[in-house]
C-alpha positions in Angstrom: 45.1 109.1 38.0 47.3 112.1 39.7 44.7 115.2 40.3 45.0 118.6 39.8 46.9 120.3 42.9 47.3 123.9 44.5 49.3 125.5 46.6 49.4 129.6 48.5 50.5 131.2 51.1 47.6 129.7 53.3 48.9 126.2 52.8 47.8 123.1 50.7 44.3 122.6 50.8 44.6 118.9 49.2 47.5 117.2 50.6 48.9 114.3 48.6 50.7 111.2 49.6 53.7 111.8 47.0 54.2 115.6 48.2 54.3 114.0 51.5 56.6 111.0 51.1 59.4 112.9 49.4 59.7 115.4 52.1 59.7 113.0 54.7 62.5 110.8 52.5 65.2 113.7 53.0 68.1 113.5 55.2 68.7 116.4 57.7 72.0 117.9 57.2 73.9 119.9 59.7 74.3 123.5 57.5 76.0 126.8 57.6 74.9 128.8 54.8 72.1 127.7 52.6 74.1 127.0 50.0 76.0 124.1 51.4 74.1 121.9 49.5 72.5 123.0 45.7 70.7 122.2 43.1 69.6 117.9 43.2 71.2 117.4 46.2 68.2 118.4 47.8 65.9 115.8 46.7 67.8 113.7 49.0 68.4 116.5 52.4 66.6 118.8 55.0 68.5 121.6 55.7 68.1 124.7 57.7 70.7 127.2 56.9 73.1 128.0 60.4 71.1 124.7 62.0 73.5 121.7 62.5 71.4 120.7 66.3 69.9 117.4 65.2 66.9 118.2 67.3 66.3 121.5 66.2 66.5 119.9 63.0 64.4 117.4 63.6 62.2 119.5 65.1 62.0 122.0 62.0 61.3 118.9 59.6 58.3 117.9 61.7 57.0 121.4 61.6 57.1 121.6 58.0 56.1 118.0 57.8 52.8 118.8 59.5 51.9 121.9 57.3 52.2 120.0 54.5 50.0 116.9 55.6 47.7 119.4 57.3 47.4 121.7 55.4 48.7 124.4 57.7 49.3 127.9 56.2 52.7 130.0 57.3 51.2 131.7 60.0 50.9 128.3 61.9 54.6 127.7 61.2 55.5 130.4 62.5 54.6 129.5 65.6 56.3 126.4 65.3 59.3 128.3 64.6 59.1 130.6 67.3 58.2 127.4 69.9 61.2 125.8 68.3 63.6 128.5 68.2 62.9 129.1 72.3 62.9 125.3 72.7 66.2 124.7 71.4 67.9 127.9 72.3 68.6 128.6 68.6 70.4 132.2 68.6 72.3 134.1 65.9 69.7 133.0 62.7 69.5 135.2 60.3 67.1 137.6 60.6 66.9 137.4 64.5 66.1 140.3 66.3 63.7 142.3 64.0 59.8 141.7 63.0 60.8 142.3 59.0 64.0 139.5 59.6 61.4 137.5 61.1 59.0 137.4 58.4 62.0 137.1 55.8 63.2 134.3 57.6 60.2 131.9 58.0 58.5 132.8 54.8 61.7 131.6 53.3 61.7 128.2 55.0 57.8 127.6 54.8 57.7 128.9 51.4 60.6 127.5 49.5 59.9 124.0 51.6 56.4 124.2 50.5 57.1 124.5 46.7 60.0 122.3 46.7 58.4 119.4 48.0 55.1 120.3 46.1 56.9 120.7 42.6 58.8 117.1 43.5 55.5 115.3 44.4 53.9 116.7 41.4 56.8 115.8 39.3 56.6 111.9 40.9 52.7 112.1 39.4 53.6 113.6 36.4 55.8 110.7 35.2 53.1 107.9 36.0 53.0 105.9 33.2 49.1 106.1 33.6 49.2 109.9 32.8 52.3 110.0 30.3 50.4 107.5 28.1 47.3 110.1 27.7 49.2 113.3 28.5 52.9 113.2 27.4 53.3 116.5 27.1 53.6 119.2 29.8 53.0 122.7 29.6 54.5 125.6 31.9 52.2 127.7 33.7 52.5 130.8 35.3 51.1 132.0 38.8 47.9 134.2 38.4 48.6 137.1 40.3 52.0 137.5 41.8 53.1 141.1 42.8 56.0 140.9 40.7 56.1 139.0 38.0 59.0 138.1 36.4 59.8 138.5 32.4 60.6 135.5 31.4 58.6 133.5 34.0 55.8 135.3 31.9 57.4 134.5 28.6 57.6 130.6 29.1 53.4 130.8 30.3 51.7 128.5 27.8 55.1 126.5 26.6 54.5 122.8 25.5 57.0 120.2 25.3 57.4 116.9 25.3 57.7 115.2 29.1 61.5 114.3 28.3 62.8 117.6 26.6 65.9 118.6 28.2 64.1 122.1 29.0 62.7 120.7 32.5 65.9 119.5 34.0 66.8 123.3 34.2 63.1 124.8 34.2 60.7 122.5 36.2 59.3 124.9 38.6 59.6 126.6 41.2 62.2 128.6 38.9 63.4 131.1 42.1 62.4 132.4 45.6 59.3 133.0 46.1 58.3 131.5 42.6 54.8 130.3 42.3 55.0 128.8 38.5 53.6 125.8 37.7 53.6 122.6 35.3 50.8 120.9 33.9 50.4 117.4 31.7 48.4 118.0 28.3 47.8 115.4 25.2 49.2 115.6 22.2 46.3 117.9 21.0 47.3 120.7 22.9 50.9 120.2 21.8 49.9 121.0 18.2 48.1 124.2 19.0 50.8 125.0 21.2 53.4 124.5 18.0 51.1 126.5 15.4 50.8 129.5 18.0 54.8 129.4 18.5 54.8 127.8 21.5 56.4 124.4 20.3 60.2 125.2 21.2 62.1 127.3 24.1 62.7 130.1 23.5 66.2 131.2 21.5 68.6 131.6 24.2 66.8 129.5 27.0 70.2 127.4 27.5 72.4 131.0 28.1 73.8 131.1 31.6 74.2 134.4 34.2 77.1 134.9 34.8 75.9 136.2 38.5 73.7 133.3 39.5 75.5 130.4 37.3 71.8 129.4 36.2 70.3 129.8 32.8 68.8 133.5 32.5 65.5 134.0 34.4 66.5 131.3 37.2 67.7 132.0 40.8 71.0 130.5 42.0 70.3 127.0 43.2 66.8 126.4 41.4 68.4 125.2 37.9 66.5 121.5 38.5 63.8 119.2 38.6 62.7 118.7 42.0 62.0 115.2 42.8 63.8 113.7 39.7 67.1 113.0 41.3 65.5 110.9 44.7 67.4 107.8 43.6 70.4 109.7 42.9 73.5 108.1 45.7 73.4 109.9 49.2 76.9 109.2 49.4 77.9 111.0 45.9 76.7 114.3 47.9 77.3 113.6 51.6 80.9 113.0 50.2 81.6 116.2 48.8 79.8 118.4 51.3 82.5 116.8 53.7 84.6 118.0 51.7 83.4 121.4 52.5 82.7 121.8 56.2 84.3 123.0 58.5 86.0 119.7 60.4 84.0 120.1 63.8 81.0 120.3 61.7 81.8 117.7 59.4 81.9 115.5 62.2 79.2 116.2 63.8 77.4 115.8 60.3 78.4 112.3 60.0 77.7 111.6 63.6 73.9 112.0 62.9 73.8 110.3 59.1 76.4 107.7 58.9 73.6 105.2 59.5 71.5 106.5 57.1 74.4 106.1 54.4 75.9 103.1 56.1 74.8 100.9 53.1 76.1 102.9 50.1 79.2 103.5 52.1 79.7 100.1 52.3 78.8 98.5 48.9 80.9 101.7 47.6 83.9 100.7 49.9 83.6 96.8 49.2 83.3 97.3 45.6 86.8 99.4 45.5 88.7 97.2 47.5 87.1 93.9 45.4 88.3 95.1 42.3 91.8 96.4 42.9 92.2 93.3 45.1 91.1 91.1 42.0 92.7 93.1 39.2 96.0 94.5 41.4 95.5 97.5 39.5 94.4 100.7 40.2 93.1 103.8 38.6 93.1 106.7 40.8 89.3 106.2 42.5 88.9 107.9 46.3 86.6 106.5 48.4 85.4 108.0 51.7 87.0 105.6 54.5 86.5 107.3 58.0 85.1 110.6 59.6 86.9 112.0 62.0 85.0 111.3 65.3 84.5 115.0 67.1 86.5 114.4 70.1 89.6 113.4 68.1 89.1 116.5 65.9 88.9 118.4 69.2 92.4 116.5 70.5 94.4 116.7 67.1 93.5 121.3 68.0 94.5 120.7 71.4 97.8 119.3 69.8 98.4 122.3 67.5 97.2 120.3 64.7 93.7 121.9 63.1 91.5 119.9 60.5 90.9 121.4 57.7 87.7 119.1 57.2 86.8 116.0 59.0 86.7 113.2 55.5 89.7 110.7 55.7 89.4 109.4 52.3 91.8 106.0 50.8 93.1 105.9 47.0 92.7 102.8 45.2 96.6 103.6 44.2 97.6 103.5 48.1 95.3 100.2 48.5 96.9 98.4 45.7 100.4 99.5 47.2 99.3 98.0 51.0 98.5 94.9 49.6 101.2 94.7 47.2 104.1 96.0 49.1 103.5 96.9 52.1 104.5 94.0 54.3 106.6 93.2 58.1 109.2 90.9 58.6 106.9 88.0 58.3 106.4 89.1 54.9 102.4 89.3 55.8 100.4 92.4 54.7 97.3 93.4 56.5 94.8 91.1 55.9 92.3 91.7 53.3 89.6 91.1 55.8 91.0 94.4 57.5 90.3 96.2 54.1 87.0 94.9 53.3 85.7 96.3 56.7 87.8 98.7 57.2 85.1 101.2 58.5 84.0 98.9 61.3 88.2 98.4 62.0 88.5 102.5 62.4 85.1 102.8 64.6 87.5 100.8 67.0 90.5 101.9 66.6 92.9 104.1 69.0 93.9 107.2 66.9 97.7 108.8 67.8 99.3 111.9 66.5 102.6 111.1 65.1 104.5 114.7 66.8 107.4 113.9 64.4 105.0 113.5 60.7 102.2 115.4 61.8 100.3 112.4 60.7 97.2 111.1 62.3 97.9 107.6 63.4 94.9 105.1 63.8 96.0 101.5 65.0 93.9 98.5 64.4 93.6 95.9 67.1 93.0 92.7 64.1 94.6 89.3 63.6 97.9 88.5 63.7 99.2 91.8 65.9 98.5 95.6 65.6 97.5 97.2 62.3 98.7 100.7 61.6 97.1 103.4 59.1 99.0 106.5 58.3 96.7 109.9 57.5 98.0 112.7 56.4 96.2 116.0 57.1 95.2 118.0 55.2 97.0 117.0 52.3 96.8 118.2 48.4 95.4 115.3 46.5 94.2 114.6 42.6 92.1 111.6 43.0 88.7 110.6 40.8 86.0 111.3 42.3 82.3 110.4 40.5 84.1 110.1 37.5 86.0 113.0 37.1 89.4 114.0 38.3 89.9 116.9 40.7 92.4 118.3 43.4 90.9 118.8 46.5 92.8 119.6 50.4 91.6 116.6 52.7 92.9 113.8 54.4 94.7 110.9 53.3 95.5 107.4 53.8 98.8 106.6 52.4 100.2 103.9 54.0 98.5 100.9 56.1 100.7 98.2 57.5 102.2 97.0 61.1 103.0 98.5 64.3 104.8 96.7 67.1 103.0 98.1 70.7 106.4 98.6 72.1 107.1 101.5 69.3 103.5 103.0 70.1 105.5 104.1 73.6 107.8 106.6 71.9 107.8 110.2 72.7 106.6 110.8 69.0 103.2 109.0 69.7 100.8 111.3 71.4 97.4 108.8 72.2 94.3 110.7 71.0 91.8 109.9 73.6 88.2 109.0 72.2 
């Protein structure tokens, strides 16, 4: 049965194997700003905030990775992240250049890495079916000690609820920076005598949100969830929409060092969109991420005059049903569906052009029966479905796919896009 764990400043004294494992899981993620990614989204990535060197992010995982299976406290990662820092040439962090940034800076990585991983390998024990059969209760626990405590981290000390009670998808510690709160499994027992001393039900008012933070009251920005209870949640449902969202150079580069960690969802995702609009010929508005633009044709399309607003090239099942349906040359032959079921292998290989005359990124497919030909427009206003729900977003688009004769790609309009 899961044992009683504890974590400070001077590391983890007890190390355990689910602690471990989850941080080890997580995807490193090229980053800006720390709030690239939120809430779930990191049960599944390793971010550093301004990092987006692979090795430097490798590196940093490592580092952190060895504190926790050693045990190391923060002044041992701090030397880490000074050796790392000068390794890697790593300038322009924040909090470079002054002893107090400096402290700020690594405390904040060592610390919130620390908890994080701690509260999801805690929560992974937590939910054994061992323990929930004697314990299904779990009770909220705050830190001994802290400097500065805060209110309401104070008023939930000694709640008891039931294991699936909707208050620790929001409140499962850590609840903030620096927050040292913890959770602990009880029997039904304790749940009683937590009920007759009023300590039963959340408090009134525990679901209001700040209007500042966007988290329920008493919860920093970002920390409204259960670490470690989203680690089957889809890699491709976030990688997706932080695409979206970076910067197109970055984007790439993002993609450049994940794609073959995703490179199974993408295509089971992919398959299953073009398999049911190809059975059905209908179509109902889904997006699904097709391509990334590689970094060198981001680099040519600016050379060109024409910036990327991000680097995602996303297809419609609308514009999929139309290729197959309509779309055709004078043979009367669409592409073949064999182009659409592997379409991301197709555009690995392909020769992107900038159509001068559209403003439309051209990529043309070298596949049976002559040259294929997708049309992308950039940056382009789009209301497609994505996970379900129906939003506008500015990306690129796929909206037509059919053929090209080579002797057309020799027209002044077609500017070849080196890889």
């Amino acid at each position: 049965m899961p044992t009683s764990i504890s974590l400070s400043s001077k590391g983890n004294p007890n190390p355990f194997a689910e602690q471990l494992a989850f941080f080890k899981a997580k995807l490193q993620l090229p980053s800006e700003r720390w709030d690239d990614i939120m809430k779930s989204a990191h049960d599944r990535a390793f971010i550093v905030a301004g990092a987006i060197n692979a090795d430097l992010l490798n590196d940093f995982q490592d580092a952190i990775a060895k504190a926790i299976e050693q045990g190391l406290g923060i002044e041992a990662f701090r030397k880490d992240f000074d050796r790392i820092v000068t390794q890697h040439g790593w300038v322009g962090w924040t909090g470079e250049g002054s002893e107090a940034g400096h402290a700020w800076r690594t405390r904040i990585i060592y610390q919130t890495n620390m908890a994080t991983s701690y509260a999801a390998g805690r929560y992974q024990q937590l939910k054994h079916p061992d323990l929930l059969s004697l314990r299904p209760y779990w009770k909220y626990v705050h830190a001994d000690g802290v400097m500065h405590p805060r209110p309401l981290h104070v008023a939930w000390h000694g709640l008891v609820l039931h294991n699936e009670h909707p208050f620790w998808d929001t409140h499962f510690p850590p609840n903030g920076w620096m927050c040292h709160c913890r959770v602990t499994p009880v029997d039904e027992k304790e749940y009683l005598k937590a009920q007759a001393n009023g300590k039963g039900e959340p408090p009134a008012g525990w679901q209001e949100h700040s209007a500042k933070t966007g988290a329920p009251v008493g919860i920093d920005q970002g920390f409204d969830y259960a670490p470690g209870a989203s680690t089957q949640k889809s890699l491709m449902d976030f990688v997706e929409k932080k695409l979206i969202n970076l910067e197109s150079s970055v984007g790439s580069h993002m993609w450049e060092l994940i794609q073959e960690a995703v490179e199974q969802e993408q295509v089971l995702a992919w398959q299953s969109m073009v398999e049911r609009v190809s059975t059905t010929m209908q179509a109902t508005g889904e997006a699904r991420l097709a391509h990334v633009v590689e970094a060198q044709t981001v680099q040519n399309l600016a050379d060109a005059g024409v910036k990327l607003d991000n680097a995602a090239v996303w297809l419609r099942d609308d514009e999929l049903l139309h290729a197959l349906r309509d779309y055709k040359d004078a043979r009367g032959a669409s592409l073949p569906i064999e182009v659409w079921q592997n379409l991301r292998e197709h555009l690995d290989e392909a020769t992107p052009y900038l159509d001068t005359a559209d403003q439309a990124l051209i990529y043309v497919l070298d596949v049976p029966g002559g040259l294929g030909k997708l049309v992308v427009r950039v940056n382009y206003k789009e209301k497609a479905r994505f996970d379900g729900v129906r939003d506008r977003i500015t990306s690129n688009f796929i909206r037509t796919g059919g053929w090209i004769d080579a002797g057309d790609l020799g027209a002044a309009r077609y500017v070849k896009l080196v890889k």
